[in-house]
OpenMM code with the backbone's topology and positions (N, CA, C; nanometers):
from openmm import Vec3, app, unit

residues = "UNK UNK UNK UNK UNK UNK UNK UNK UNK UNK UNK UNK UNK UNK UNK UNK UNK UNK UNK UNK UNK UNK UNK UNK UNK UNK UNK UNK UNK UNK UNK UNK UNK UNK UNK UNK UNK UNK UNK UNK UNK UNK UNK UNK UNK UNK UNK UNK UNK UNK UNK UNK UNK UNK UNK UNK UNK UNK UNK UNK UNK UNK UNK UNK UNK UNK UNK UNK UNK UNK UNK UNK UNK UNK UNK UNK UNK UNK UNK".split()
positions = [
    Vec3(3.3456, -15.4790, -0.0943),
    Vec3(3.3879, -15.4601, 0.0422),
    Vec3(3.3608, -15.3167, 0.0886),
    Vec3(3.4251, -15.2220, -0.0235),
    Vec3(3.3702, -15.0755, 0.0235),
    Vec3(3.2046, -15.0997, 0.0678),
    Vec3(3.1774, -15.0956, -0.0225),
    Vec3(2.9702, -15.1180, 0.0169),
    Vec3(2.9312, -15.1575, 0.1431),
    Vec3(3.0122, -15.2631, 0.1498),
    Vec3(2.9754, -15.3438, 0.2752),
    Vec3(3.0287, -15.2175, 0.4085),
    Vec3(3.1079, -15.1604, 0.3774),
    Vec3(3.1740, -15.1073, 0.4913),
    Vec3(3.1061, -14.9558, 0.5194),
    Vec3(3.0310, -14.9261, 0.4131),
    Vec3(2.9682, -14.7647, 0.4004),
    Vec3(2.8323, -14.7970, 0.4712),
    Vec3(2.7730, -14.9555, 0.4167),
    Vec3(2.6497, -14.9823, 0.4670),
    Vec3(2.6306, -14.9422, 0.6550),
    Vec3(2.7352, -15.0693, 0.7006),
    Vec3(2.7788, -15.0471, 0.8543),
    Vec3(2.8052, -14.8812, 0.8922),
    Vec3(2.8836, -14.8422, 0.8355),
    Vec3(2.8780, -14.6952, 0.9100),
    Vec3(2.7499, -14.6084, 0.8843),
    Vec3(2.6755, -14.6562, 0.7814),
    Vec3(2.5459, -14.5477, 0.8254),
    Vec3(2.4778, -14.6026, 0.9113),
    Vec3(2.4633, -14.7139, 0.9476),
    Vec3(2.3622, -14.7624, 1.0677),
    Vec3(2.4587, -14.7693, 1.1760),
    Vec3(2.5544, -14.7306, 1.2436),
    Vec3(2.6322, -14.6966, 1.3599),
    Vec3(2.5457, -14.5898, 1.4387),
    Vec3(2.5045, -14.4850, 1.4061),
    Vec3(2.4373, -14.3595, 1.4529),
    Vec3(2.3309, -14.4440, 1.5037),
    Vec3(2.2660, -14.5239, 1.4991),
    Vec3(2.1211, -14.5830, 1.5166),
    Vec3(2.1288, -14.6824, 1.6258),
    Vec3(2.2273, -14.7101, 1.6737),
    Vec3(2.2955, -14.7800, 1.7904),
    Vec3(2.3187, -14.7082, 1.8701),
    Vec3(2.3145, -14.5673, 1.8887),
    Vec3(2.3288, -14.4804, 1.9835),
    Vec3(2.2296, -14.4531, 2.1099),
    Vec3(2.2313, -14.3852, 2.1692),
    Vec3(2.1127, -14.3472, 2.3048),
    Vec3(1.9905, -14.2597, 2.1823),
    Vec3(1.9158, -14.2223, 2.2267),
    Vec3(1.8124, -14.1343, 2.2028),
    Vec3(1.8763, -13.9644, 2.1465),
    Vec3(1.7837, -13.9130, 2.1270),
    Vec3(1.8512, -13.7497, 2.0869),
    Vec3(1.7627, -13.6777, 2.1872),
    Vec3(1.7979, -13.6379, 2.2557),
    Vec3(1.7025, -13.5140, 2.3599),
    Vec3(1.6432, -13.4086, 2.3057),
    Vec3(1.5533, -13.3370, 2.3002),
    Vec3(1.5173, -13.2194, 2.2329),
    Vec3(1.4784, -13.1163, 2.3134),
    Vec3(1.5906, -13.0321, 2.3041),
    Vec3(1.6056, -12.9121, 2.3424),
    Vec3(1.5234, -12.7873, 2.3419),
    Vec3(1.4249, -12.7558, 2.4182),
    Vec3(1.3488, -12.6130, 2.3825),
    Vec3(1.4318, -12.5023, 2.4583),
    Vec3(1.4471, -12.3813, 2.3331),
    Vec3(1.4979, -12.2538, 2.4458),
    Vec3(1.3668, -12.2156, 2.5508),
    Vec3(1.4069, -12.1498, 2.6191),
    Vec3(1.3962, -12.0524, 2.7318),
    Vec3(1.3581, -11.9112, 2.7102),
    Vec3(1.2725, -11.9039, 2.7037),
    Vec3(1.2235, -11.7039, 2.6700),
    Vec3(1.2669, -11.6634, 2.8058),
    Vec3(1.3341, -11.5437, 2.7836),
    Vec3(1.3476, -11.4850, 2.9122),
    Vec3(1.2954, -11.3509, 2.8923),
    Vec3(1.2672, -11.2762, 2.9982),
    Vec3(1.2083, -11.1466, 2.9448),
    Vec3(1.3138, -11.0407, 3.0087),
    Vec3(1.3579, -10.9820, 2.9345),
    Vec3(1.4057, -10.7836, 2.9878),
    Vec3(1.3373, -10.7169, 2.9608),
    Vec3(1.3366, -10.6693, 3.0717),
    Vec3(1.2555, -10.4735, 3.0885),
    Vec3(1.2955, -10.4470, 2.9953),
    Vec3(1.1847, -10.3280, 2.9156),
    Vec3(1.2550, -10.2485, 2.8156),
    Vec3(1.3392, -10.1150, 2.8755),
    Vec3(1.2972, -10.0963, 2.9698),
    Vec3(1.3913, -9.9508, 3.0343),
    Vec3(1.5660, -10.0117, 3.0085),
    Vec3(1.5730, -10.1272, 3.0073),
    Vec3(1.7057, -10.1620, 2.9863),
    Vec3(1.7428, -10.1656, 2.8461),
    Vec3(1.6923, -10.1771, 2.7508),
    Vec3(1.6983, -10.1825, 2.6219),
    Vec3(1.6737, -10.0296, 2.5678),
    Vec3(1.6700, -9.9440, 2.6060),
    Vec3(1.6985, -9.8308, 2.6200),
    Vec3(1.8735, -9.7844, 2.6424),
    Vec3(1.8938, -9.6517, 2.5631),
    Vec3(2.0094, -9.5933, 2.5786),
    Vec3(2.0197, -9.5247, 2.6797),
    Vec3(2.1379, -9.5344, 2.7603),
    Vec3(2.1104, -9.3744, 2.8396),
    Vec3(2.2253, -9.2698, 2.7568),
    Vec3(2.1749, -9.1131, 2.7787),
    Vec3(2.2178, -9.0167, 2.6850),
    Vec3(2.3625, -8.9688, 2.7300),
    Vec3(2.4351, -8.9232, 2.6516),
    Vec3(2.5682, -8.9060, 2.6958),
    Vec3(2.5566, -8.7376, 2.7140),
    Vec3(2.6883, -8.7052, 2.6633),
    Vec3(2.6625, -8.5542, 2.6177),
    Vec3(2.5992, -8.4942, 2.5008),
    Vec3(2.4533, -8.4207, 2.5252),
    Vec3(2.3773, -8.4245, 2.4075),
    Vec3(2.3467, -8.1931, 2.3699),
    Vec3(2.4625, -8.1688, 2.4797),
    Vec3(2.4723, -7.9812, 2.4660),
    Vec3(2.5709, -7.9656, 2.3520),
    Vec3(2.5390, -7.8096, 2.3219),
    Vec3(2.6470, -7.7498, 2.2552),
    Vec3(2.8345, -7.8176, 2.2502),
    Vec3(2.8889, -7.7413, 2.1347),
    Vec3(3.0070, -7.8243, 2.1528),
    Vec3(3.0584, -7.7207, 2.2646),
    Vec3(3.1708, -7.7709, 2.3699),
    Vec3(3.2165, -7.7061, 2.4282),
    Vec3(3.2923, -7.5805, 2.4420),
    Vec3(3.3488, -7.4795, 2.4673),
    Vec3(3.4025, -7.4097, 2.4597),
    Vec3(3.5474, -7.3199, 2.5724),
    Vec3(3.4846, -7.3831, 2.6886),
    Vec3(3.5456, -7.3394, 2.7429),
    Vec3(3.5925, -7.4425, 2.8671),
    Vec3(3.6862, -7.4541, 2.9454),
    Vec3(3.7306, -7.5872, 3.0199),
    Vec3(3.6230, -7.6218, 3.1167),
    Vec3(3.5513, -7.5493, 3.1846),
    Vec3(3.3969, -7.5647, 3.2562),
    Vec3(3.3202, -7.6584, 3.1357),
    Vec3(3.2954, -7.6350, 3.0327),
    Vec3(3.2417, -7.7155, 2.9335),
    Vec3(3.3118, -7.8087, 2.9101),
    Vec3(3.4317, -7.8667, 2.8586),
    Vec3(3.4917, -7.9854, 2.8249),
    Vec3(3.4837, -8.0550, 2.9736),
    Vec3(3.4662, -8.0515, 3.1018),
    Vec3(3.4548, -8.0730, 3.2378),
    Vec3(3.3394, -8.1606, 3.2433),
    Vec3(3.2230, -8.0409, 3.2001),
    Vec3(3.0720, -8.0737, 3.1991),
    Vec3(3.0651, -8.1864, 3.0841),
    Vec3(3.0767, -8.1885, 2.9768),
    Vec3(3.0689, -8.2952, 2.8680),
    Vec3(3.1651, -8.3983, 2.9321),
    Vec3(3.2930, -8.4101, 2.9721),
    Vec3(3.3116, -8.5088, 2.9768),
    Vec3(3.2689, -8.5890, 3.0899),
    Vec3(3.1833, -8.5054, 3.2003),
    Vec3(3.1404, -8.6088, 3.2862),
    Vec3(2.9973, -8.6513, 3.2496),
    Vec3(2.9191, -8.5996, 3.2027),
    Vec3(2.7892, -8.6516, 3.1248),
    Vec3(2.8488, -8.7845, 3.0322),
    Vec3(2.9277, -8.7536, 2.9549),
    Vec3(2.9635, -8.8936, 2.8581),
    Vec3(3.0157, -8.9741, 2.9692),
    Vec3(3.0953, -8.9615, 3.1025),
    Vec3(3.1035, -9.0752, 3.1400),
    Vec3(3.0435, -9.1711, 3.2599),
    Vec3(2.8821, -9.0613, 3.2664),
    Vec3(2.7517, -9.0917, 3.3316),
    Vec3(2.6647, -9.2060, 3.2452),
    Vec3(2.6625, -9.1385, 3.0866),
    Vec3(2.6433, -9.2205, 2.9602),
    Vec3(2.6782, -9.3579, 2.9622),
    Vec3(2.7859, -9.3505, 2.9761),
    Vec3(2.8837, -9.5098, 2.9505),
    Vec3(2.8556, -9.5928, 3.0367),
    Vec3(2.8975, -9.5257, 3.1781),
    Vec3(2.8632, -9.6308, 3.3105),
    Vec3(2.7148, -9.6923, 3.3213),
    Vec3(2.6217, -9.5968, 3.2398),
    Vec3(2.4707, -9.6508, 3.2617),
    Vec3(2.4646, -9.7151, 3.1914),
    Vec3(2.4758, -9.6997, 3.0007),
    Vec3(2.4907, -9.8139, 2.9355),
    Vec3(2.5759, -9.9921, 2.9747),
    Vec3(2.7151, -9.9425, 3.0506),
    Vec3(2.7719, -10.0627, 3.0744),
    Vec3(2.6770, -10.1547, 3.2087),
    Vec3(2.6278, -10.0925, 3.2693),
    Vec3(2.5437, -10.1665, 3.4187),
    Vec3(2.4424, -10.1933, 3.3433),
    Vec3(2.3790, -10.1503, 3.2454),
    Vec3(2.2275, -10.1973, 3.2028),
    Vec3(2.3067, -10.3545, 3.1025),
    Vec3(2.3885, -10.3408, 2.9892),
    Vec3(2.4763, -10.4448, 3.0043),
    Vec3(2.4819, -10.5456, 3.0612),
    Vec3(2.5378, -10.5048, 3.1978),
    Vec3(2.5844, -10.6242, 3.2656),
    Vec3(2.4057, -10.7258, 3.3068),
    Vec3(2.3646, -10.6118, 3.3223),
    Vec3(2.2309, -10.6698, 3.3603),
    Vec3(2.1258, -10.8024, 3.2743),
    Vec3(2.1488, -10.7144, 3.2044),
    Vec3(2.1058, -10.7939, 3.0644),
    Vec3(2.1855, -10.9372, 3.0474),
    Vec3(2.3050, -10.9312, 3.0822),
    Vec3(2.3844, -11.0307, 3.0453),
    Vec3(2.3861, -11.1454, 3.1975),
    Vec3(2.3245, -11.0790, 3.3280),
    Vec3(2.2912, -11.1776, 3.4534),
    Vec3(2.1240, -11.2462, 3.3669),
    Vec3(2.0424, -11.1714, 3.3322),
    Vec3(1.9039, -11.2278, 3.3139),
    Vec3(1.9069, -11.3356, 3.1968),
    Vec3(2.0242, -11.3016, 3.1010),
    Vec3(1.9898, -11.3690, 2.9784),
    Vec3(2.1167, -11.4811, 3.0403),
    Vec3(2.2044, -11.5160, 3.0782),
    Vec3(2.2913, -11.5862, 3.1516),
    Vec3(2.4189, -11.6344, 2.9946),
    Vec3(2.4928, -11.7128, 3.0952),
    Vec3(2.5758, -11.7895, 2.9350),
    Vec3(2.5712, -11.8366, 2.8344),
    Vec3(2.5383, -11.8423, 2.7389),
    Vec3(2.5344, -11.8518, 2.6375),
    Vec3(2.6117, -11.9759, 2.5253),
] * unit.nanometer
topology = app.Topology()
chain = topology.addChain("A")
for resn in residues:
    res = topology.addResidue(resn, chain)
    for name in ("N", "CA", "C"):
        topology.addAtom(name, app.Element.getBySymbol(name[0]), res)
């Protein structure tokens, strides 16, 4: 009876619709986006004009990295 009952469930799948076959999608990004942009790349700071200057370069850095990001993530879509 087992036998009989293992037989039937492998041919169940074969009663089904068809299997579709899926090709991905190449998408292309610019490489300017695959690129870093540079943060703070001067001397270490020293004086509050310098910790000023570095910290707005690092957060010129970030914002460009995060928009190139987002970008990347509209062209290449959900996943």
């Amino acid at each position: 009876m087992f036998l009989c009952l293992m037989l039937c469930v492998t041919q169940l799948p074969a009663c089904g619709r068809k299997q579709t076959r899926t090709v991905p999608v190449r998408t292309y990004v610019p490489a300017d986006l695959l690129t870093t942009c540079p943060g703070w790349t001067g001397p270490r700071p020293e004086t509050i004009g310098g910790f000023i200057d570095a910290a707005a370069a690092e957060k010129r850095g970030r914002l460009c990295n995060a928009t190139k990001i987002e970008t990347i993530a509209r062209i290449v879509g959900p996943q």
